[in-house]
C-alpha positions as CSV (number, residue, x, y, z in Angstrom):
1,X,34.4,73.2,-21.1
2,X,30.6,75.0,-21.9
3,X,31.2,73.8,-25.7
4,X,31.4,69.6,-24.3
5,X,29.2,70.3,-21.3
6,X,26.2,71.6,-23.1
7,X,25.3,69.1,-25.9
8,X,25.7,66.4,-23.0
9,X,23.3,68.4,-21.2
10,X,21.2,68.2,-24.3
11,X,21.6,64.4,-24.5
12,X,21.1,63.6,-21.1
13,X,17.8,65.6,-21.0
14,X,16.9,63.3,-24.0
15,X,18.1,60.2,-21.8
16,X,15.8,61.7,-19.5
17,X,13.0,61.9,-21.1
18,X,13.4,58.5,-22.7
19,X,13.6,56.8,-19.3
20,X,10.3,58.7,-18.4
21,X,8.4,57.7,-21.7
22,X,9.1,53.8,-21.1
23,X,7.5,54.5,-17.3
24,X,10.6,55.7,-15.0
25,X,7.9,58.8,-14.2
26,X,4.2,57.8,-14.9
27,X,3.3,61.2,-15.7
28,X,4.9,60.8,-19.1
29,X,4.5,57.0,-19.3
30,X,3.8,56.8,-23.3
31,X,3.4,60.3,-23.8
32,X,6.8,61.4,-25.2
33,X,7.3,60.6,-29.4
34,X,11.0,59.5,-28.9
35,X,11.3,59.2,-33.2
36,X,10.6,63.2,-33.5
37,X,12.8,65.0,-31.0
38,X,13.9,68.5,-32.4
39,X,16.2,71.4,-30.8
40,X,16.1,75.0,-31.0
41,X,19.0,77.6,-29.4
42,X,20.3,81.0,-29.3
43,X,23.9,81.9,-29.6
44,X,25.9,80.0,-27.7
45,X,22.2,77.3,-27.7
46,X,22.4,77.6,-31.6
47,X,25.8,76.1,-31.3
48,X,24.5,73.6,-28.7
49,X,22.0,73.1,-31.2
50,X,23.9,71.6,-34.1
51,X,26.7,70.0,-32.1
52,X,23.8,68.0,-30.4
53,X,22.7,67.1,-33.7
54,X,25.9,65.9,-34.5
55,X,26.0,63.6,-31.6
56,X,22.9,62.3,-31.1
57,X,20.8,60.8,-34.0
58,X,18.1,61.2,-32.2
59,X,17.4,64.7,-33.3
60,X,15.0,64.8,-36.6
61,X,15.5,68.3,-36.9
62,X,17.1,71.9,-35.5
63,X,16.4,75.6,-35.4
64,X,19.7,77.7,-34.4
65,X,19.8,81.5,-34.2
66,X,22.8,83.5,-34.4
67,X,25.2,80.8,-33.9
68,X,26.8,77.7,-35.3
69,X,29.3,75.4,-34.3
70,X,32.5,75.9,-36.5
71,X,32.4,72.4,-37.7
72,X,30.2,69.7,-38.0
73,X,30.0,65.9,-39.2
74,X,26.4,65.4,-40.1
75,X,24.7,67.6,-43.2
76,X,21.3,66.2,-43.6
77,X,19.8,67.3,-40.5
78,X,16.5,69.3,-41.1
79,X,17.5,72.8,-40.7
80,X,15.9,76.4,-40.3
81,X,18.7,78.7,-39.5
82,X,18.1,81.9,-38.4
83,X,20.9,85.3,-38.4
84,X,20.7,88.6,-38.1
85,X,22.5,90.3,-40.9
86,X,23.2,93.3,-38.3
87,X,24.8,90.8,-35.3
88,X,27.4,93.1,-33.8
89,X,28.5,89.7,-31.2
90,X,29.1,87.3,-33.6
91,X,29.7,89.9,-36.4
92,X,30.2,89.5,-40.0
93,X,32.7,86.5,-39.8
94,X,30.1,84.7,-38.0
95,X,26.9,85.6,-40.1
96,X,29.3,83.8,-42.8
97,X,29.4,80.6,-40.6
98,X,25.8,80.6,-40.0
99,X,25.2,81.0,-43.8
100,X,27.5,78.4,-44.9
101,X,26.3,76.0,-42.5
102,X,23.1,76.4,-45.1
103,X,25.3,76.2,-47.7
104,X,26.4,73.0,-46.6
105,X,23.1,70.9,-45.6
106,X,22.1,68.4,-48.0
107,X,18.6,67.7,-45.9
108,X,15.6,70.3,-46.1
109,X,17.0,73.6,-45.9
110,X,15.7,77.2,-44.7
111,X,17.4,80.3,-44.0
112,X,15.3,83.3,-42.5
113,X,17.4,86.1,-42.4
114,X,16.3,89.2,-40.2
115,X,17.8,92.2,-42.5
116,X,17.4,94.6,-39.8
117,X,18.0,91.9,-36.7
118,X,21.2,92.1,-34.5
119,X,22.0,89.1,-32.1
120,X,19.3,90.0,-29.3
121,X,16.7,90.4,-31.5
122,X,15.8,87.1,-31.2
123,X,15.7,87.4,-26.9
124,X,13.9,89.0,-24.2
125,X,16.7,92.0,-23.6
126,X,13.8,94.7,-24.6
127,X,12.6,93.5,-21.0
128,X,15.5,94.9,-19.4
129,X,17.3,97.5,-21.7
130,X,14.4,99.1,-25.0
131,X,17.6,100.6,-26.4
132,X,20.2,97.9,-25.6
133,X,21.4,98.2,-29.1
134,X,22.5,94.8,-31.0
135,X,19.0,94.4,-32.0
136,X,17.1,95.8,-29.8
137,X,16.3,99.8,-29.9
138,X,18.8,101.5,-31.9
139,X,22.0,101.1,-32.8
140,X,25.0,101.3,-35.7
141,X,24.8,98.7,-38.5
142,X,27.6,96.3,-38.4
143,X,27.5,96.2,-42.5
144,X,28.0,100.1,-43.2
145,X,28.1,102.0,-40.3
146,X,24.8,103.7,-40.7
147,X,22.3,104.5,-38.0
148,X,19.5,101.7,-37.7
149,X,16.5,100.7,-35.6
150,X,16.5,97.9,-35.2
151,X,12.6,95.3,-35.8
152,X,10.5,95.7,-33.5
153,X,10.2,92.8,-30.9
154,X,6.4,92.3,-32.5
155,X,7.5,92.1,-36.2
156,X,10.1,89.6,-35.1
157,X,8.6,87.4,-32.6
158,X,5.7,87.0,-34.7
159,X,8.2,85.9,-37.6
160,X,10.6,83.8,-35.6
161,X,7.3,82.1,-34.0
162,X,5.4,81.5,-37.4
163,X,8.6,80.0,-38.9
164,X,9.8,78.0,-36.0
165,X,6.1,76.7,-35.2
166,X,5.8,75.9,-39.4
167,X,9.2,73.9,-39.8
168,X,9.1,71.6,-36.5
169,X,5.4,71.2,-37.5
170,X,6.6,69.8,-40.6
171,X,9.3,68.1,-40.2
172,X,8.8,66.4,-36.6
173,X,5.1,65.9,-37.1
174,X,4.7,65.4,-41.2
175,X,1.7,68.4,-41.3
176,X,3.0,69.2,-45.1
177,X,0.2,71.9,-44.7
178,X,3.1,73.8,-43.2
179,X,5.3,73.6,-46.8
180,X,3.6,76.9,-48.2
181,X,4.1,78.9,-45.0
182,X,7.8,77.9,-45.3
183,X,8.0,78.8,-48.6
184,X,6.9,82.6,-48.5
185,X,8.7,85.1,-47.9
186,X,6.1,86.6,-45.2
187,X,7.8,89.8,-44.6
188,X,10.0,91.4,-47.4
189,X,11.0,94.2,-45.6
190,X,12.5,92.7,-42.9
191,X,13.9,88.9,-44.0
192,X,15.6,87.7,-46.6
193,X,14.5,83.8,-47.2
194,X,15.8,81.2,-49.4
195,X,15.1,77.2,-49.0
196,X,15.6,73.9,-50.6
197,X,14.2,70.9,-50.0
198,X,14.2,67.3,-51.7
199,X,10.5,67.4,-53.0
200,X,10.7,70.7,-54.4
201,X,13.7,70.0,-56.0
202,X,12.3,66.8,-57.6
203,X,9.1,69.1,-58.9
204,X,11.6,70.9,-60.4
205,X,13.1,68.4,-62.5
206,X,9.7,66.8,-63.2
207,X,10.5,63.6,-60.8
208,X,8.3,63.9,-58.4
């Protein structure tokens, strides 16, 4: 089944690039940081994406859009976790998933919500449909039935980019230059953020 086979794809890649780093393939003899290995997916790859994380300790830290896996065994896992509050695929029962599975992390902890996002915001359908609908063009919102149009591809790459580029940054490399960046709110209009992490948590309670 696609839900087993693809986090053992995942892990065998990272097998893979293990065996390359210790000198099975010169090219990356040394050059591959084994201790920061993170994963990003889309739908069905933003399932992939936390059951891998599950599995494999190896993975310091995840990005899923659209898409969770149902259930899960390990909460501390560095997460940004991205939905589209209009996702007409995985609809409003699974924008609910995706926001508990915030709920539910005990590690650092962002959700960056596109408010007027719908599942293929996130992909390059534009390329092959403008008005696809689902987030790309226009469409029906999922949350009241009303007409939308849906972000632009430029409003939300550049988002989806910044914020990916900012946590991984921060979280696989230690650049804590990244922390303001993750903490703003960069476009109102369009995303609703919210975040918790341990070290603004313990500024909060004068620990730090």
């Amino acid at each position: 089944r696609a839900s087993e086979d693809r986090p053992k794809d995942v892990r065998f890649l990272i097998d893979c690039m293990e065996r390359m780093n210790k000198g099975n393939d010169s090219r990356f003899f040394g050059k591959v940081d084994m201790d920061q290995i993170g994963v990003s997916g889309h739908s069905f790859g933003g399932y992939t994406t936390t059951a891998v994380a599950d599995q494999d300790p190896r993975v310091k830290a995840i990005a899923p859009m659209a898409g969770v896996a149902l259930t899960r065994s390990r909460y501390d896992c560095p997460a940004l976790i991205l939905p589209a509050t209009e996702d007409d695929t995985i609809g409003a029962d699974g924008n609910e998933r995706v926001r508990a599975y915030y709920n539910e992390s005990t590690g650092p902890r962002y959700l960056v919500e596109f408010k007027n996002g719908g599942h293929y915001s996130f992909t390059e359908m534009y390329q092959f449909n403008p008005n696809f609908g689902d987030g790309v063009g226009t469409g029906t919102r999922i949350t009241n039935d009303e007409p939308i149009t849906y972000v632009t591809k430029e409003v939300a790459f550049e988002l989806i980019n910044g914020y990916t580029t900012a946590f991984f940054g921060r979280y696989l490399k230690g650049q804590t230059g990244y922390d303001s960046y993750l903490a703003e709110n960069h476009n109102p209009d369009e995303l609703i953020t919210i975040s918790e992490t341990p070290e603004a948590t313990a500024e909060e309670n004068g620990t730090s």
